[in-house]
PyMOL Python script that loads the backbone (N, CA, C, O; Angstrom):
from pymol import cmd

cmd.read_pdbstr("""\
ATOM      1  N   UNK A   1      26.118 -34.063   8.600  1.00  0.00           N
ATOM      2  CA  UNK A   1      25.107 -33.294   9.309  1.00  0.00           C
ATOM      3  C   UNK A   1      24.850 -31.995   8.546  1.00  0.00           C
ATOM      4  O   UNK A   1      25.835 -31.302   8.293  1.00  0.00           O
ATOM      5  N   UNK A   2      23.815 -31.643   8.207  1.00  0.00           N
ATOM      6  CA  UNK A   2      23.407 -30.456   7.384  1.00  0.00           C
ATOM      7  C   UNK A   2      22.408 -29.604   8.130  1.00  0.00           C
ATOM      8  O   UNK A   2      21.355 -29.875   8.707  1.00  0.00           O
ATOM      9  N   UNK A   3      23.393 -27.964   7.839  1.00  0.00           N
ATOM     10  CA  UNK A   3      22.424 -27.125   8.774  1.00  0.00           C
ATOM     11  C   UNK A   3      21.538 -26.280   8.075  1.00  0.00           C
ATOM     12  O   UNK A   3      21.973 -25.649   7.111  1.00  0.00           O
ATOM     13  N   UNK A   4      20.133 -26.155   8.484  1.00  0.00           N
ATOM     14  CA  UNK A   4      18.997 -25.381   7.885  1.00  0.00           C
ATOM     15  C   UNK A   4      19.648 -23.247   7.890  1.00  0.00           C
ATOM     16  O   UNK A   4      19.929 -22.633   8.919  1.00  0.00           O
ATOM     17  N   UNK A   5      19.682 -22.844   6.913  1.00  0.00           N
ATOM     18  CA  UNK A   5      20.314 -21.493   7.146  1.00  0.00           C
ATOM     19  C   UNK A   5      19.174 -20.937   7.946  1.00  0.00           C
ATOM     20  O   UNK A   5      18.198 -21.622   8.250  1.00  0.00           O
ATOM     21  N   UNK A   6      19.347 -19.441   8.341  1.00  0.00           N
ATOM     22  CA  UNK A   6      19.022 -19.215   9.592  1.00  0.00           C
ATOM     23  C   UNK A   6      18.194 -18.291   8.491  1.00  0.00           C
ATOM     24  O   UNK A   6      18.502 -17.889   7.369  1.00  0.00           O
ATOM     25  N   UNK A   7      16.350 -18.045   9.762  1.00  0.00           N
ATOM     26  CA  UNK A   7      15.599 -18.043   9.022  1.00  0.00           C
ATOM     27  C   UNK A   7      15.618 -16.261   8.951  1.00  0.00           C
ATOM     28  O   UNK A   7      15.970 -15.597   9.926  1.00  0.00           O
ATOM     29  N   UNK A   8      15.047 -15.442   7.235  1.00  0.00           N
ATOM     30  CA  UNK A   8      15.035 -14.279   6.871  1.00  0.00           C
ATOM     31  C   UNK A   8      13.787 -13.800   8.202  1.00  0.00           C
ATOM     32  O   UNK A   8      13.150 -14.435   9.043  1.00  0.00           O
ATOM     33  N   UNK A   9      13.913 -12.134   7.754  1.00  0.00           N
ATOM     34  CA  UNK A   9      12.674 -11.472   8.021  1.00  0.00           C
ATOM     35  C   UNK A   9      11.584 -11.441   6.799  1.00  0.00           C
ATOM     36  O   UNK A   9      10.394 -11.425   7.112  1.00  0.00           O
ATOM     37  N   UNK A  10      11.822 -11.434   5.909  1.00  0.00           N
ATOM     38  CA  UNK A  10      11.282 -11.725   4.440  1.00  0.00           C
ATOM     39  C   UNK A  10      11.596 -13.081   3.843  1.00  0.00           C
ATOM     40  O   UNK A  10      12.705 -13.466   3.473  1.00  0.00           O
ATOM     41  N   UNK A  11      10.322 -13.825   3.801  1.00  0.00           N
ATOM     42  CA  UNK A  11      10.192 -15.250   3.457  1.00  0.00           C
ATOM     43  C   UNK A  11      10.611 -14.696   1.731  1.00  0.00           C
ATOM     44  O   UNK A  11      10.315 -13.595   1.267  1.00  0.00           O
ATOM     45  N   UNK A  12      11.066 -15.370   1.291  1.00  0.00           N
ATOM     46  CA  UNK A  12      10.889 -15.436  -0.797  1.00  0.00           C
ATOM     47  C   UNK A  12       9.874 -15.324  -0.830  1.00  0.00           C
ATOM     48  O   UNK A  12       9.696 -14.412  -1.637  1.00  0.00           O
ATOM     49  N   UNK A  13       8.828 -15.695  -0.427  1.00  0.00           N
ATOM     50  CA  UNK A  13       6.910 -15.581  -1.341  1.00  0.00           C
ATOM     51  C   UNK A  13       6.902 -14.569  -0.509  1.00  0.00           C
ATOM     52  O   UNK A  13       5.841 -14.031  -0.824  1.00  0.00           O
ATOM     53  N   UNK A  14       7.340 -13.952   0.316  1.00  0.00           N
ATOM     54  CA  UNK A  14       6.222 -12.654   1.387  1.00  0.00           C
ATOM     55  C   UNK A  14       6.428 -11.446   0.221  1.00  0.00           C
ATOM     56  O   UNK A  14       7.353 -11.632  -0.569  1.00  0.00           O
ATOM     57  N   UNK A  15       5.636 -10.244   0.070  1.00  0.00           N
ATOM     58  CA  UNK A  15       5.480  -9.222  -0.353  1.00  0.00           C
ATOM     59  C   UNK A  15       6.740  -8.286   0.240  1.00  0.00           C
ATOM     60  O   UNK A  15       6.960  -8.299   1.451  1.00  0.00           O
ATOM     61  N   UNK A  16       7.504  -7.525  -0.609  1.00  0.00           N
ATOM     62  CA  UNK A  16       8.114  -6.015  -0.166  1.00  0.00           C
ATOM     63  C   UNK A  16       7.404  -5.404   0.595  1.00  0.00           C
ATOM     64  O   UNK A  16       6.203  -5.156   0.487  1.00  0.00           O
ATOM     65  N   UNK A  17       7.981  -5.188   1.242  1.00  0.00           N
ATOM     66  CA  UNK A  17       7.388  -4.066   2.502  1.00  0.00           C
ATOM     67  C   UNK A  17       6.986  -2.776   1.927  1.00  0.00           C
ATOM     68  O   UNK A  17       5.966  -2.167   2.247  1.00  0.00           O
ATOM     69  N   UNK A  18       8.142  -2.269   0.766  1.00  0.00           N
ATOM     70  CA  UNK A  18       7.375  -1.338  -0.077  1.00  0.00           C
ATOM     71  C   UNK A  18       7.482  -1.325  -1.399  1.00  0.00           C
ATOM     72  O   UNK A  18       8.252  -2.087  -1.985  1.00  0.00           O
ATOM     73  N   UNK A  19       6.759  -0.500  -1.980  1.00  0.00           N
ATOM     74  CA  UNK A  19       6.221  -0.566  -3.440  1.00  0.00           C
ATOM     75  C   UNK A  19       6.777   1.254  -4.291  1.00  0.00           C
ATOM     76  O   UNK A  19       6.966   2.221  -3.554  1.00  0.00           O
ATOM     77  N   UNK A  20       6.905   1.341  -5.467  1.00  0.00           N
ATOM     78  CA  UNK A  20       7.363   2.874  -5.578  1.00  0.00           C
ATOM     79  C   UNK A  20       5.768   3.227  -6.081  1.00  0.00           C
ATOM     80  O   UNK A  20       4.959   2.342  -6.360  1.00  0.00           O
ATOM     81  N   UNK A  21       5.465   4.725  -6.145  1.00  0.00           N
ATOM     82  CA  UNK A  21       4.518   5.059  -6.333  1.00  0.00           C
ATOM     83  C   UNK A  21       3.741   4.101  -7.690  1.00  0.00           C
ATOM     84  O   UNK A  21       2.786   3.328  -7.753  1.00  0.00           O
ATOM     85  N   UNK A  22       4.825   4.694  -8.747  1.00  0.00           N
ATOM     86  CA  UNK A  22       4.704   3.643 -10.279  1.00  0.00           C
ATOM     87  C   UNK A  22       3.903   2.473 -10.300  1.00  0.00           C
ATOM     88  O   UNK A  22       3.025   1.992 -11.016  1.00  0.00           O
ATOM     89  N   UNK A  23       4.784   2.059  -8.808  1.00  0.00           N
ATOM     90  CA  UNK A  23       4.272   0.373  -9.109  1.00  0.00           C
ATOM     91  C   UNK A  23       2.759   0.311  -8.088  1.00  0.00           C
ATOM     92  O   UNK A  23       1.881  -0.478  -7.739  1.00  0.00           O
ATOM     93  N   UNK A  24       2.979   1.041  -8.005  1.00  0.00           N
ATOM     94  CA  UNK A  24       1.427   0.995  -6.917  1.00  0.00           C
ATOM     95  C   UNK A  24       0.480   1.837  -8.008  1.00  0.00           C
ATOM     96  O   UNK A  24      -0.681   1.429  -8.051  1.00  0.00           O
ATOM     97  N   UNK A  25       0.705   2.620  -8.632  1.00  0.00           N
ATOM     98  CA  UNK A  25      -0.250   2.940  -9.655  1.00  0.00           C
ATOM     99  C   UNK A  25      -1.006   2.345 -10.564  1.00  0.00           C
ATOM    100  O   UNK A  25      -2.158   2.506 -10.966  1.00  0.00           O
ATOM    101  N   UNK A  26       0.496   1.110 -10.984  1.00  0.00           N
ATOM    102  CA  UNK A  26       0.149   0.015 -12.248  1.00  0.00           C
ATOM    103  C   UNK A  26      -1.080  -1.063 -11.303  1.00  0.00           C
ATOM    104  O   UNK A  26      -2.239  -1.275 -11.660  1.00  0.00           O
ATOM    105  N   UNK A  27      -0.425  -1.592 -10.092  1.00  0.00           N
ATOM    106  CA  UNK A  27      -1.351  -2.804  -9.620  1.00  0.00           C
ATOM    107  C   UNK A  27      -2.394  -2.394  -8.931  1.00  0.00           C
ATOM    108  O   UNK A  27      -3.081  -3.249  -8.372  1.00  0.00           O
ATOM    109  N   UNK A  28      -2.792  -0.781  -8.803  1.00  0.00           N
ATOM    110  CA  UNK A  28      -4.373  -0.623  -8.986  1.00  0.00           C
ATOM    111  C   UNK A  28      -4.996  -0.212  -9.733  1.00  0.00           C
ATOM    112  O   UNK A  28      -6.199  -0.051  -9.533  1.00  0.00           O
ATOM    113  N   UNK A  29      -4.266   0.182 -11.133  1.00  0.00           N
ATOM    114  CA  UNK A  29      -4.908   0.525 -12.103  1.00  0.00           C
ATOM    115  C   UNK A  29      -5.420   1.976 -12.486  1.00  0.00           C
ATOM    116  O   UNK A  29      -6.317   2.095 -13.321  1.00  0.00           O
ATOM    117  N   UNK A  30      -4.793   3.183 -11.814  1.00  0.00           N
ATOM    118  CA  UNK A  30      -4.524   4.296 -11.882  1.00  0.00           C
ATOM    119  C   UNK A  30      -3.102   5.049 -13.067  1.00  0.00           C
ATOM    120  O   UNK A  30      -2.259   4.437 -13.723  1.00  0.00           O
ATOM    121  N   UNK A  31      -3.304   6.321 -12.958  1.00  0.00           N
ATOM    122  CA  UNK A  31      -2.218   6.585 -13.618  1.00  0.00           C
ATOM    123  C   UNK A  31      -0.822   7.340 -12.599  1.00  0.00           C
ATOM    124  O   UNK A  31      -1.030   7.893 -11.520  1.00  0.00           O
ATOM    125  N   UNK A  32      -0.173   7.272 -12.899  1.00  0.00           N
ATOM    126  CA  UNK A  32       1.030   7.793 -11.651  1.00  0.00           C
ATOM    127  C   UNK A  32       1.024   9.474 -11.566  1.00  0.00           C
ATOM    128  O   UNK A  32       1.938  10.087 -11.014  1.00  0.00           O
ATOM    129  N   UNK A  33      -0.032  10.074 -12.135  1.00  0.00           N
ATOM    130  CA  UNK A  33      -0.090  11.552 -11.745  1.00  0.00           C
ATOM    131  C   UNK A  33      -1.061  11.169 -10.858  1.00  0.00           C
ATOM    132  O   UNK A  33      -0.805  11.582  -9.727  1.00  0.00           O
ATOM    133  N   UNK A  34      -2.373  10.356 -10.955  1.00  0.00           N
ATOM    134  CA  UNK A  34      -3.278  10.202  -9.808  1.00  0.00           C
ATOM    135  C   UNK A  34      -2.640   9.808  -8.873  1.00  0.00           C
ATOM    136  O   UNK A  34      -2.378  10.557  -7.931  1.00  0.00           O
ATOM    137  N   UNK A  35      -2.160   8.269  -8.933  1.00  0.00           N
ATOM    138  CA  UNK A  35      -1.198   7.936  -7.603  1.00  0.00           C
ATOM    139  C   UNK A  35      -0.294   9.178  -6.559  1.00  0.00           C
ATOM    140  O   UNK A  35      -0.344   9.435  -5.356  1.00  0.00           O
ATOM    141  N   UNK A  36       0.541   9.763  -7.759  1.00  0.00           N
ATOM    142  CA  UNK A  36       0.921  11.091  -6.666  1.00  0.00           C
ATOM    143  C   UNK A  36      -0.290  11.738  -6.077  1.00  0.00           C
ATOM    144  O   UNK A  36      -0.492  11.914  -4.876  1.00  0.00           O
ATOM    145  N   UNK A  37      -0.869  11.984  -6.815  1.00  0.00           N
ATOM    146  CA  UNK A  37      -2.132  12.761  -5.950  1.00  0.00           C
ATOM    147  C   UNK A  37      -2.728  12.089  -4.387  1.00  0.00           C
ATOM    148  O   UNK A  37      -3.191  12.615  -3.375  1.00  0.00           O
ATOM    149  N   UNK A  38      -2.506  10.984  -4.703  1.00  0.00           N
ATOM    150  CA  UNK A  38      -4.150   9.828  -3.377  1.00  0.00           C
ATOM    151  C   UNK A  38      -2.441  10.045  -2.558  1.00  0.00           C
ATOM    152  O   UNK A  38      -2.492  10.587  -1.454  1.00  0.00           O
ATOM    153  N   UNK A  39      -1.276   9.716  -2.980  1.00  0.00           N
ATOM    154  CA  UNK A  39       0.091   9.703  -1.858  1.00  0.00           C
ATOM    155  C   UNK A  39      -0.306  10.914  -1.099  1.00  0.00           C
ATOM    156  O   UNK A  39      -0.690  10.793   0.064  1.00  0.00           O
ATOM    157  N   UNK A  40      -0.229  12.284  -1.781  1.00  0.00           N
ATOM    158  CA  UNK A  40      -0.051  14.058  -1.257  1.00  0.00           C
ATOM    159  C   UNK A  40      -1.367  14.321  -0.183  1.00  0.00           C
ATOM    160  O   UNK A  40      -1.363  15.119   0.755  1.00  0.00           O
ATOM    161  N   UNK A  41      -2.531  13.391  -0.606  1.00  0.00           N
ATOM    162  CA  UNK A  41      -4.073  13.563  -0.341  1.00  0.00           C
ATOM    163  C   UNK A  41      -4.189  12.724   1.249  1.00  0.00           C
ATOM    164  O   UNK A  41      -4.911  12.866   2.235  1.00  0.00           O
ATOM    165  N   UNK A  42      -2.917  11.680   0.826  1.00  0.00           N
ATOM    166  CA  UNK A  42      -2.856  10.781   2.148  1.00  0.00           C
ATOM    167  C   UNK A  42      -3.807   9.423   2.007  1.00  0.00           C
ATOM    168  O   UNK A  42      -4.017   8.611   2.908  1.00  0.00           O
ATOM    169  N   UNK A  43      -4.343   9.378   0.615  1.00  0.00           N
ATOM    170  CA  UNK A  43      -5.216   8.042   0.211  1.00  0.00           C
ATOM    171  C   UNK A  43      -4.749   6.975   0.471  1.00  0.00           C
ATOM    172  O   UNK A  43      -5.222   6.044   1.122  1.00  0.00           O
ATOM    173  N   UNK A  44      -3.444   7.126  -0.228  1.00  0.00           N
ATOM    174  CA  UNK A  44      -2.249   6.087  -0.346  1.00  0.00           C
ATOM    175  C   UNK A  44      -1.024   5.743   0.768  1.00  0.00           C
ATOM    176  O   UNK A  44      -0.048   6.479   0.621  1.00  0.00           O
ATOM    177  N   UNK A  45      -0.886   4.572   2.052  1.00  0.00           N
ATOM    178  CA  UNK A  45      -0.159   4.876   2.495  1.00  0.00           C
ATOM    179  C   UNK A  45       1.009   4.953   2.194  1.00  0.00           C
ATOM    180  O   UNK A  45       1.561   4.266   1.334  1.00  0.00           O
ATOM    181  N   UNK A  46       1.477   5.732   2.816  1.00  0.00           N
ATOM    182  CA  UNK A  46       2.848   6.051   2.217  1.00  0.00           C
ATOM    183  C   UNK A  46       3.971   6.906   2.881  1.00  0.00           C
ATOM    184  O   UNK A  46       3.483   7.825   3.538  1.00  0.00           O
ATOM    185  N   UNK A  47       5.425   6.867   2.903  1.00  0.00           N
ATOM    186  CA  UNK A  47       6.725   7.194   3.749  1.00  0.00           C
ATOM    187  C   UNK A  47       7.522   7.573   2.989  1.00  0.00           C
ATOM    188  O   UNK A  47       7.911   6.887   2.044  1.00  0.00           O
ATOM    189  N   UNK A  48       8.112   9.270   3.355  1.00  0.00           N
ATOM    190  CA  UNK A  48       8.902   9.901   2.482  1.00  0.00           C
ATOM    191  C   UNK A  48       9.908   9.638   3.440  1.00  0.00           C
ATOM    192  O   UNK A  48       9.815   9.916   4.636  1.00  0.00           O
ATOM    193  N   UNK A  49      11.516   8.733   2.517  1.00  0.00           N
ATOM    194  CA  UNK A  49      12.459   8.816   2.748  1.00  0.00           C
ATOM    195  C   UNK A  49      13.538   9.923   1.876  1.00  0.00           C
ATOM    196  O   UNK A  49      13.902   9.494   0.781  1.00  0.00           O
ATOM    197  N   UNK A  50      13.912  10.899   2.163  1.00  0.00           N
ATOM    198  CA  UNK A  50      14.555  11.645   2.007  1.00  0.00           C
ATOM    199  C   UNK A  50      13.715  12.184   0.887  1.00  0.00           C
ATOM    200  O   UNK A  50      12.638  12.708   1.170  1.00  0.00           O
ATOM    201  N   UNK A  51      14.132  12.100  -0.425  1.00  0.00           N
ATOM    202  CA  UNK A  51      13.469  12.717  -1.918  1.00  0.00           C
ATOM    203  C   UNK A  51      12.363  11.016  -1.773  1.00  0.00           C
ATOM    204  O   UNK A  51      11.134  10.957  -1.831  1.00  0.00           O
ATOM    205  N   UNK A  52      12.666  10.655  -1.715  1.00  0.00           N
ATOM    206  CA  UNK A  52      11.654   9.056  -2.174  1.00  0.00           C
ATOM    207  C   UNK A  52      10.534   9.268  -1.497  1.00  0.00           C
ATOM    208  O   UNK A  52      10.339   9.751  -0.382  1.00  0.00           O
ATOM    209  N   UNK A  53       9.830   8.851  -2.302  1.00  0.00           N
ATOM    210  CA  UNK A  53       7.951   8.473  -1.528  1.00  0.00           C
ATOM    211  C   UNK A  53       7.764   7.095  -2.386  1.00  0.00           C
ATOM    212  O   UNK A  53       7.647   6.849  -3.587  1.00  0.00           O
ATOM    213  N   UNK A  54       7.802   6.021  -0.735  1.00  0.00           N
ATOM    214  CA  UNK A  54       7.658   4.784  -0.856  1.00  0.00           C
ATOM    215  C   UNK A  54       6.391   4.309  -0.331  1.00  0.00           C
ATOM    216  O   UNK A  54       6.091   4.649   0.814  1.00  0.00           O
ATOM    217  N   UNK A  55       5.624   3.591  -0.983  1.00  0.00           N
ATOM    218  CA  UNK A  55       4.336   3.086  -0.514  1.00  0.00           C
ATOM    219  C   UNK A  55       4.220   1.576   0.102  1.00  0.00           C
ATOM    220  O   UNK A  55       4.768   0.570  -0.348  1.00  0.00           O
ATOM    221  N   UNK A  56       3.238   1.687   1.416  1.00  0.00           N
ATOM    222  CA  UNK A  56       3.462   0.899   1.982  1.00  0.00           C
ATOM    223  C   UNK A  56       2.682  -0.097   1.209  1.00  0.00           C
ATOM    224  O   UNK A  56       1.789   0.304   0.463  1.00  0.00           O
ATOM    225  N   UNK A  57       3.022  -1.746   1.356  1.00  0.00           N
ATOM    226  CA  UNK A  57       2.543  -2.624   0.570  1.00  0.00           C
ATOM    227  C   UNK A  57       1.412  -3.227   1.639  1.00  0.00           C
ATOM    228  O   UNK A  57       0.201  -3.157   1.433  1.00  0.00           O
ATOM    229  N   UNK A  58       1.847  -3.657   2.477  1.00  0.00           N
ATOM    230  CA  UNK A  58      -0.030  -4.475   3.019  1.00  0.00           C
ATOM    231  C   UNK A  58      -0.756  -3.331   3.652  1.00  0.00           C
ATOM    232  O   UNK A  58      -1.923  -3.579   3.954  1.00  0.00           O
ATOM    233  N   UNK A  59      -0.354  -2.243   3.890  1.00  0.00           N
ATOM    234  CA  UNK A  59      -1.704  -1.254   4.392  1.00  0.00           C
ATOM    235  C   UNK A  59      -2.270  -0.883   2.808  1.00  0.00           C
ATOM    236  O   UNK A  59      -3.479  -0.653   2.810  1.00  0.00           O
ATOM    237  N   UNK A  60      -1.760  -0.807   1.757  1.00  0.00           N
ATOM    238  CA  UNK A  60      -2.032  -0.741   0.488  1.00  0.00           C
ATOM    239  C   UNK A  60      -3.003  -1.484  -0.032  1.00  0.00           C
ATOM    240  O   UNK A  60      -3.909  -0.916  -0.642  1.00  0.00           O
ATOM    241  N   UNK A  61      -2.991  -3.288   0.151  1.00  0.00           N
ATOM    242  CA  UNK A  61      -3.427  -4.473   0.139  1.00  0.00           C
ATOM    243  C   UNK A  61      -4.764  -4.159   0.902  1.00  0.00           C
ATOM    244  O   UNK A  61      -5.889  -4.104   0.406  1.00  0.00           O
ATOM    245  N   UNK A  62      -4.337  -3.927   2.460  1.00  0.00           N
ATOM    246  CA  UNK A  62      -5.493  -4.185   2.841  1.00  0.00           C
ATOM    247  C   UNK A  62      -6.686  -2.772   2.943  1.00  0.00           C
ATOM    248  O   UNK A  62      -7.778  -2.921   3.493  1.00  0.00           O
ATOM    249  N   UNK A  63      -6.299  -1.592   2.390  1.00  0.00           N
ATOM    250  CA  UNK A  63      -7.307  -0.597   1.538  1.00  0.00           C
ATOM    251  C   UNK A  63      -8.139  -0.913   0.454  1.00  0.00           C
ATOM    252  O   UNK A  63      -9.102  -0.254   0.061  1.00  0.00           O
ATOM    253  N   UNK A  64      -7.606  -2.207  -0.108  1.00  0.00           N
ATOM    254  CA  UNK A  64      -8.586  -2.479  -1.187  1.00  0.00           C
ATOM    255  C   UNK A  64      -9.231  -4.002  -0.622  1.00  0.00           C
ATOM    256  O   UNK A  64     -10.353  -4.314  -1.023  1.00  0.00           O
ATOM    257  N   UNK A  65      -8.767  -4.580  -0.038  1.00  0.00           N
ATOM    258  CA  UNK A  65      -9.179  -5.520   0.362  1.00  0.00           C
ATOM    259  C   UNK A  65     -10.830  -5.370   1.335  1.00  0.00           C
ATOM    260  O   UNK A  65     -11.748  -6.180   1.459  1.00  0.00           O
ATOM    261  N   UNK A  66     -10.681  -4.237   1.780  1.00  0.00           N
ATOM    262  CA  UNK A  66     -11.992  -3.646   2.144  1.00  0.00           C
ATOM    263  C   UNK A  66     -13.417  -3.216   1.411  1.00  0.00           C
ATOM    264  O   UNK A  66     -13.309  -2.450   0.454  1.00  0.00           O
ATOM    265  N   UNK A  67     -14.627  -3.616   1.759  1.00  0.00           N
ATOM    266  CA  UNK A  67     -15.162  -3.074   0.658  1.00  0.00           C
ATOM    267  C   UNK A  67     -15.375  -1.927   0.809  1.00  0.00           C
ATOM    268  O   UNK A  67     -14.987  -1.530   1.908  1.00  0.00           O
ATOM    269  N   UNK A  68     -16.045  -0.828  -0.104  1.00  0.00           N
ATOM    270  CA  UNK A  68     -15.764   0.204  -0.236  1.00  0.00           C
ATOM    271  C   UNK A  68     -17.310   0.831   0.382  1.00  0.00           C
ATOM    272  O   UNK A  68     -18.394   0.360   0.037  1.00  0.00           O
ATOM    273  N   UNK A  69     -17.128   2.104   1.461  1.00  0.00           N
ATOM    274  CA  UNK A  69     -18.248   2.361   1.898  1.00  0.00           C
ATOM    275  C   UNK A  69     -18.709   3.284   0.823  1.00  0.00           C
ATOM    276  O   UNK A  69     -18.117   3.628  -0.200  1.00  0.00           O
ATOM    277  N   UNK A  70     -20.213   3.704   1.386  1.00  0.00           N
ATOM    278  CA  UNK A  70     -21.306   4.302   0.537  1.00  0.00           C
ATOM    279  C   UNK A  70     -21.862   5.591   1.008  1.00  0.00           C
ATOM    280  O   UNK A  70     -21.362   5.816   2.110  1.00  0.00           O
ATOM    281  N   UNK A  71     -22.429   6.251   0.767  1.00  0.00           N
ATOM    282  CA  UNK A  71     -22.501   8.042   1.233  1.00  0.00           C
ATOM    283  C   UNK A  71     -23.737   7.600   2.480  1.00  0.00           C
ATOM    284  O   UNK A  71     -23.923   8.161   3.560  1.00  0.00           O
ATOM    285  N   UNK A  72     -24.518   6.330   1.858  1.00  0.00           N
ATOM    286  CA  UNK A  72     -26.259   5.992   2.664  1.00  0.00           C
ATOM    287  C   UNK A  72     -25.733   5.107   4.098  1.00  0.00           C
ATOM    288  O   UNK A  72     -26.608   4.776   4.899  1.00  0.00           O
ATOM    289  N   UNK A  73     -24.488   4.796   4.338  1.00  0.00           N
ATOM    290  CA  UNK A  73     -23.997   4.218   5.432  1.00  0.00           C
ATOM    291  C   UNK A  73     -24.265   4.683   5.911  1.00  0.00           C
ATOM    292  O   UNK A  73     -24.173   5.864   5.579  1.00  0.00           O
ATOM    293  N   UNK A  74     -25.159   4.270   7.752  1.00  0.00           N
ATOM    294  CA  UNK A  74     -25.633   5.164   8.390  1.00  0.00           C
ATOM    295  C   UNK A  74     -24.436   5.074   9.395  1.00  0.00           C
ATOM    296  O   UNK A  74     -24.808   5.488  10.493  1.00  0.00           O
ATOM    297  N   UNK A  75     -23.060   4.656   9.397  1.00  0.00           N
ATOM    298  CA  UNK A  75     -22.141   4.649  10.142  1.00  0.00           C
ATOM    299  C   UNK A  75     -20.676   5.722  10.094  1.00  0.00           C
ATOM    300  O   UNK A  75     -19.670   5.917  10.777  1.00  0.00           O
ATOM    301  N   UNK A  76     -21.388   6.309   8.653  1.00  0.00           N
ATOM    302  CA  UNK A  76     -20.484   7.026   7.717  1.00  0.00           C
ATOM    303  C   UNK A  76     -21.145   8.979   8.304  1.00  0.00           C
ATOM    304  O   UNK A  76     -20.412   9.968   8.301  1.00  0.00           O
ATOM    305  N   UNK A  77     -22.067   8.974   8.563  1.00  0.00           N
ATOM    306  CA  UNK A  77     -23.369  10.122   8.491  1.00  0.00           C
ATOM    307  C   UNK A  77     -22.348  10.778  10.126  1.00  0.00           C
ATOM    308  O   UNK A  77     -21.959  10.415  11.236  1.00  0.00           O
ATOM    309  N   UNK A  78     -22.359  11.923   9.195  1.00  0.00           N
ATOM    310  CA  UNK A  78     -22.033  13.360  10.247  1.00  0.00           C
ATOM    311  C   UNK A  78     -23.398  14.382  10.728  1.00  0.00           C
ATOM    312  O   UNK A  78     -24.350  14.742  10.035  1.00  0.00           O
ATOM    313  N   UNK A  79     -23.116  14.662  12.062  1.00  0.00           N
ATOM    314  CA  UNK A  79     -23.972  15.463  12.789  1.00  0.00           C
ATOM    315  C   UNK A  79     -23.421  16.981  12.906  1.00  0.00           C
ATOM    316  O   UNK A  79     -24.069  17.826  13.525  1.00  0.00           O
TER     317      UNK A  79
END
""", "prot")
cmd.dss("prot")
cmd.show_as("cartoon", "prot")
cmd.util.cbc("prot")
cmd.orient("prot")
């Protein structure tokens, strides 16, 4: 009789929950002085554990996964 091990919170294929700034710089194609910047600016989500600033990976994902609005959006327009 063979038992199935008991199942993770993190599948093997699922994504890290987080990413270091670095690596969030490289897979959007920025440089890691900008990346600090969009983190400090609040562009980038992101969670300071102690000295560390760790970026979150699917609110990350799904910032670009969005398309990107336009200044002529009339949904965007301040009164």
């Amino acid at each position: 009789m063979s038992t199935t091990p008991p199942a993770t919170p993190l599948a093997s294929d699922a994504r890290p929950l987080t990413m270091t700034v670095e690596e969030a710089a490289a897979l959007i194609g920025i440089s890691r002085s900008s990346a600090y910047d969009a983190v400090h600016r609040g562009d980038i989500p992101s969670r300071r554990i102690g000295h560390r600033i760790l970026v979150l990976t699917e609110p990350l994902y799904e910032l670009f996964a969005k398309p990107p609005s336009t200044a002529s959006d009339p949904s965007d327009a301040t009164t």
